[in-house]
C-alpha positions in Angstrom: 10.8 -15.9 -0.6 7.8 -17.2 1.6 6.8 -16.5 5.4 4.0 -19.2 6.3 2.7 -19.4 10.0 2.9 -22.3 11.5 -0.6 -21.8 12.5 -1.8 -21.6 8.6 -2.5 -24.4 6.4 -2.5 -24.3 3.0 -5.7 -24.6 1.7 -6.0 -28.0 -1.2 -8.9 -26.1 -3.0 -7.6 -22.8 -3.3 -3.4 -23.5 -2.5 -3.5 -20.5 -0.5 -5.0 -17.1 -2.5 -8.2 -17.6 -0.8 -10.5 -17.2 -4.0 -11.3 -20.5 -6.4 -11.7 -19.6 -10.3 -14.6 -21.1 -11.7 -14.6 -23.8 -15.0 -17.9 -22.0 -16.6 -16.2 -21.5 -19.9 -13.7 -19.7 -19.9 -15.3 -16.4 -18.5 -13.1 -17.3 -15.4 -15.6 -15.8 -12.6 -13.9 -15.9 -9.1 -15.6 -16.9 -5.8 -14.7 -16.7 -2.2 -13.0 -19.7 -0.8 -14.6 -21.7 2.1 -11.0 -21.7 3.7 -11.4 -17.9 4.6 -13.4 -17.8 7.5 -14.4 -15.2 9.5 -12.3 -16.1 12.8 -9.1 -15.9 11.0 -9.7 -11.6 10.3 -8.2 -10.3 13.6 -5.3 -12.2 13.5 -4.9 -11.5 9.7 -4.9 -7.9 11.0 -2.1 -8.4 13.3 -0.5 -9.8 10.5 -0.4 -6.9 8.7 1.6 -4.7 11.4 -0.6 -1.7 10.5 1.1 1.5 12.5 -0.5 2.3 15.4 -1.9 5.7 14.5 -3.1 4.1 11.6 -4.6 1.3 13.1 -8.1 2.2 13.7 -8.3 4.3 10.3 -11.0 2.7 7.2 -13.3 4.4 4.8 -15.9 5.5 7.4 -13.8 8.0 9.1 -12.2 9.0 5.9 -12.5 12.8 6.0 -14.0 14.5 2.5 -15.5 17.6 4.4 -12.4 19.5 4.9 -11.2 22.2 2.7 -12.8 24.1 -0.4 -15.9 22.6 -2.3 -13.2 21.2 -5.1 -11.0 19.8 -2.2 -14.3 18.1 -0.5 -15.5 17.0 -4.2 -11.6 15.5 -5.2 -11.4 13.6 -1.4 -14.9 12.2 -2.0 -14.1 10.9 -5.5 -10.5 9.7 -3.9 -12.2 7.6 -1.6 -15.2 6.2 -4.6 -11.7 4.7 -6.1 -10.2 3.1 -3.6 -14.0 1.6 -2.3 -14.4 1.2 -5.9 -10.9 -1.1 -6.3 -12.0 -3.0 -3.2 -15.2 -4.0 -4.6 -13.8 -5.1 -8.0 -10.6 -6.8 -6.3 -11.6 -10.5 -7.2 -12.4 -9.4 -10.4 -8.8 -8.0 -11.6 -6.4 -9.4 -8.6 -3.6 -8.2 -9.9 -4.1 -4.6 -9.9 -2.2 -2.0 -8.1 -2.8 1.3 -6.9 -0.4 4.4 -6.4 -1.8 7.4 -4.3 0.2 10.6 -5.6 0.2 14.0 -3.6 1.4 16.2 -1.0 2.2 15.3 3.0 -1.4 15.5 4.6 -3.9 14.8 2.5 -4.7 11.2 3.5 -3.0 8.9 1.3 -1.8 7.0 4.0 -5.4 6.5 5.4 -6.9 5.8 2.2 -4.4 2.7 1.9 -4.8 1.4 5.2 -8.6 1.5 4.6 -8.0 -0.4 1.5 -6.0 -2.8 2.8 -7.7 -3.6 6.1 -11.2 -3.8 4.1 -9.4 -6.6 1.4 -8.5 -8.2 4.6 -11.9 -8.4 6.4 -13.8 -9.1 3.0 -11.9 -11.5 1.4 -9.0 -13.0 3.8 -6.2 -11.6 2.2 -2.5 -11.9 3.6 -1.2 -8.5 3.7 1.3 -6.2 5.2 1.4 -2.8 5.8 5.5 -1.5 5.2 7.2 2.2 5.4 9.9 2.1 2.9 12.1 3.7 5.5 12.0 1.4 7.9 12.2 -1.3 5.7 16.1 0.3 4.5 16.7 0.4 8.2 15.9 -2.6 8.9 17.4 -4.4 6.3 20.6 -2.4 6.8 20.6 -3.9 10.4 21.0 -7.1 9.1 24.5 -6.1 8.6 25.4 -6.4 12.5 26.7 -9.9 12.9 24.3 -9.8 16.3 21.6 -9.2 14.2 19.0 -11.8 14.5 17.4 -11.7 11.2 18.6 -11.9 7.9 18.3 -9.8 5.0 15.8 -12.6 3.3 13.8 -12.8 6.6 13.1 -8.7 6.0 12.7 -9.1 2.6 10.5 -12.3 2.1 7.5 -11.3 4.1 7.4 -8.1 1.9 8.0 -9.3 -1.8 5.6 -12.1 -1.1 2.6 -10.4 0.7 -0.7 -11.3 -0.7 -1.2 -7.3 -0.9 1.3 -4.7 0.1 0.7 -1.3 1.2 4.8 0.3 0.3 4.2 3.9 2.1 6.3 6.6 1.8 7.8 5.5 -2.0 11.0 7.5 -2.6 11.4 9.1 0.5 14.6 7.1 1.1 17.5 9.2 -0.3 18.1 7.3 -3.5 21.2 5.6 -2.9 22.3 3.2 -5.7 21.5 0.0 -2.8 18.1 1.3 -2.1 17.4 1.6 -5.3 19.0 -2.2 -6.1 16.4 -3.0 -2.9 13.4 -0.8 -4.0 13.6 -2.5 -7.8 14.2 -6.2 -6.0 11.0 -6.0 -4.2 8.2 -4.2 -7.2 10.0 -5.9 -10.0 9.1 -9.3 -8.2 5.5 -8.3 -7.4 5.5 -7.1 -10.6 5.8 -9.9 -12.7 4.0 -12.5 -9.6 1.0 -9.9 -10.4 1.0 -9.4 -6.6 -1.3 -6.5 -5.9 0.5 -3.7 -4.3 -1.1 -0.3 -2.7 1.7 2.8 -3.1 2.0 6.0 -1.1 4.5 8.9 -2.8 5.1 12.5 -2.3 7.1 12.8 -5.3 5.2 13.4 -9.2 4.9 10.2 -11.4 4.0 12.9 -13.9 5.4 16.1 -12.6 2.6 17.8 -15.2 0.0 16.3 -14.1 0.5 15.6 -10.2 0.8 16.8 -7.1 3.4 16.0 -4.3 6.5 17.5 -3.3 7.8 20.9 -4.5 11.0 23.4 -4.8 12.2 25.9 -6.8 12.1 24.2 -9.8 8.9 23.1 -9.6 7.7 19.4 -8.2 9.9 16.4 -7.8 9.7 13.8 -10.2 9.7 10.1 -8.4 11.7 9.3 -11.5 14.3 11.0 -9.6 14.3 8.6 -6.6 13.6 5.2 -7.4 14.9 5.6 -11.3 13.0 5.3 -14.6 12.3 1.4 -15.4 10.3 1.3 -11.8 8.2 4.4 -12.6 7.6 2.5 -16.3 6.3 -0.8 -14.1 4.1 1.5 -11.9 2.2 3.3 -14.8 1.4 -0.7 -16.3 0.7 -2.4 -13.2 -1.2 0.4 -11.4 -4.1 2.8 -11.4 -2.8 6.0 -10.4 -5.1 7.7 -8.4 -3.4 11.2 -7.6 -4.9 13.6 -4.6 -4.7 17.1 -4.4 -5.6 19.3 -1.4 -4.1 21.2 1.4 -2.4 19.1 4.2 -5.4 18.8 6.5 -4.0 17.8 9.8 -2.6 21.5 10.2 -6.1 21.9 10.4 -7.9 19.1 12.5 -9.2 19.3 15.4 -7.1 16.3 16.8 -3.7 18.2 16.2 -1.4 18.7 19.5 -2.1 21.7 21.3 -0.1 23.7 23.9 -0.6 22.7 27.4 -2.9 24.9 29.5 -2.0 26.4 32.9 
């Protein structure tokens, strides 16, 4: 499954990834390709379909001054990671990250910033995808007016150079999203495609934060199914977050009109 702009050529020296490995021995040392040049960033941004609200967000603006001093100290060291994976990204291309914890505390930010800075730095194709509108629109693909196909929705996202999947699990975990969920990781998976993961829901409901009732919090076992989970803990860091949902909080939140 491929989406190539017409616009884009592929590259002879690099065949596309944007980095050359090095013959020095066998120590395989990575460089920047020539092919990535700097005019191509802002349209590799649009690219990307970053959300709107989440357009503008990157490390800078990151927020690790709200809350308690253990809240400030576990937002700060959040954001070291993610900077951290950024910087060591040509080094282990492959990697994945999955950033566990409750609504609020800025996983969504944190993986835009990674994202957009992999794009500026190093030319990366990526795309930014909610997992819910990605069932929605595939499931529209049904209508026989629909003007995509299911392979059109799905091709862009399997094959992304790096994929932020947001909101994993949040889809009630029907037997086809779950077919869909394991058809897209399972082939970035074993591609090695790098892929950035939001979740509510506990990879290790011991351990993590994320989504809670009665019984204590939701396993993401639960929603996207065991063998997935197992592929997350090889081919990613897990990087979970724990603080208080700070936009109930921010200055920026919606306010009642005045008189």
């Amino acid at each position: 499954m491929s989406e190539v702009a017409s616009d884009v050529q592929i590259c002879p020296e690099c065949s596309g990834r944007g980095w050359v490995v090095a013959d020095d021995g066998g120590a395989g040392t990575a460089r920047l390709c020539t092919c990535r040049e700097s005019s191509r960033v802002p349209r590799l941004l649009a690219r990307a379909v970053l959300p709107e609200r989440y357009g503008r967000k990157h490390f800078g603006n990151f927020n690790t001054d709200h809350g308690e001093p253990a809240e400030r100290e576990q937002r700060f060291e959040a954001k070291r990671v993610c900077e951290n994976y950024v910087d060591g990204f040509l080094g282990d291309p492959g990697r994945s990250l999955v950033l566990v914890g409750e609504a609020g505390v800025g996983k969504t930010h944190l993986a835009v910033a990674v994202l957009g800075e992999l794009i500026r730095r190093y030319r990366v194709n990526g795309r930014f995808v909610d997992f819910t509108e990605l069932i929605y629109r595939i499931q529209s693909t049904f209508d026989p007016s629909s003007r995509e196909s299911k392979h059109q929705v799905l091709g862009p996202v399997a094959d992304a150079e790096v994929l932020v999947l947001d909101e994993l699990g949040a889809q009630k975990p029907t037997e086809w999203v779950r077919e869909i969920l394991y058809l897209v990781i399972n082939t970035r998976y074993t591609r090695r495609l790098p892929t950035i993961f939001t979740t509510n829901f506990a990879l290790d409901p011991r351990q993590d934060g994320g989504s809670v009732t009665d019984r204590g919090p939701i396993a993401l076992e639960e929603r996207i199914g065991a063998p997935l989970v197992s592929r997350l803990h090889e081919m990613a860091f897990i990087l979970r977050l724990r603080a208080h949902d700070f936009r109930r909080d921010s200055p920026g939140r919606a306010r009642a009109p005045s008189c």
